[in-house]
N, C-alpha and C positions, 0 to 999 in steps of 0.2 A: 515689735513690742508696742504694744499701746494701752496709754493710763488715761483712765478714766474718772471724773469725780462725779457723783450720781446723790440726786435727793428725792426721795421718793417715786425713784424707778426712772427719773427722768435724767438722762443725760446734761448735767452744768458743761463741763467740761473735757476737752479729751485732746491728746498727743501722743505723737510716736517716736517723737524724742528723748524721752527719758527724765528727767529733770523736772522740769517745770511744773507741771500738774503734782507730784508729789511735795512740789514747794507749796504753791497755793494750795493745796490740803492742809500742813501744815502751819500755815498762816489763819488757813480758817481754822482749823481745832485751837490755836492757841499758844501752838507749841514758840511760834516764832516772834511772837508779840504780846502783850499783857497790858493790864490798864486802860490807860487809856487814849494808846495808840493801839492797842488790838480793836478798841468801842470802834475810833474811826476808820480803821479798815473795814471792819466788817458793814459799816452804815453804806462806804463807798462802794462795795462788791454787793451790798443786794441789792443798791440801786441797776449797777451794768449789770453782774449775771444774771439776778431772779433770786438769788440765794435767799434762804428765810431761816429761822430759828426752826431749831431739829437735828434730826442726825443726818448726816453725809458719810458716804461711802463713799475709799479708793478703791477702784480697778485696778488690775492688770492683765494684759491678754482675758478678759473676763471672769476673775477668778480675784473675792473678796481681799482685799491685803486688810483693811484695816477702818474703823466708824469711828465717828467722834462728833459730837453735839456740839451745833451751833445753839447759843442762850439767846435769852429776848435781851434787849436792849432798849 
């Protein structure tokens, strides 16, 4: 199995573990933080991954699961 999180075609992230990558998905949509400890994660992961304001796709085995907008900040 492998998860994948993708922005604009490009590969952010990717595991074959299971776990992880569906976490930091949901960390970046929102679901895991709000306010404004979700503002400072998000400022700290587009500095290291590249991440930017837009939408993000989860993979899996390459087959969409699920998109969710990163906002400007």
């Amino acid at each position: 199995m492998k998860d994948e999180i993708k922005q604009n075609g490009k590969v952010l992230l990717s595991s074959g573990e299971g776990v992880s990558v569906p976490m930091i998905f949901n960390n970046l949509s929102g679901k895991n933080f709000s306010g404004r400890q979700y503002r400072e994660y998000l400022e700290t992961v587009r500095r290291e991954f590249g991440v930017s304001a837009g939408t993000i796709e989860l993979y899996r085995d390459g087959v969409l699961i699920e998109t969710a907008t990163i906002p400007e900040i």
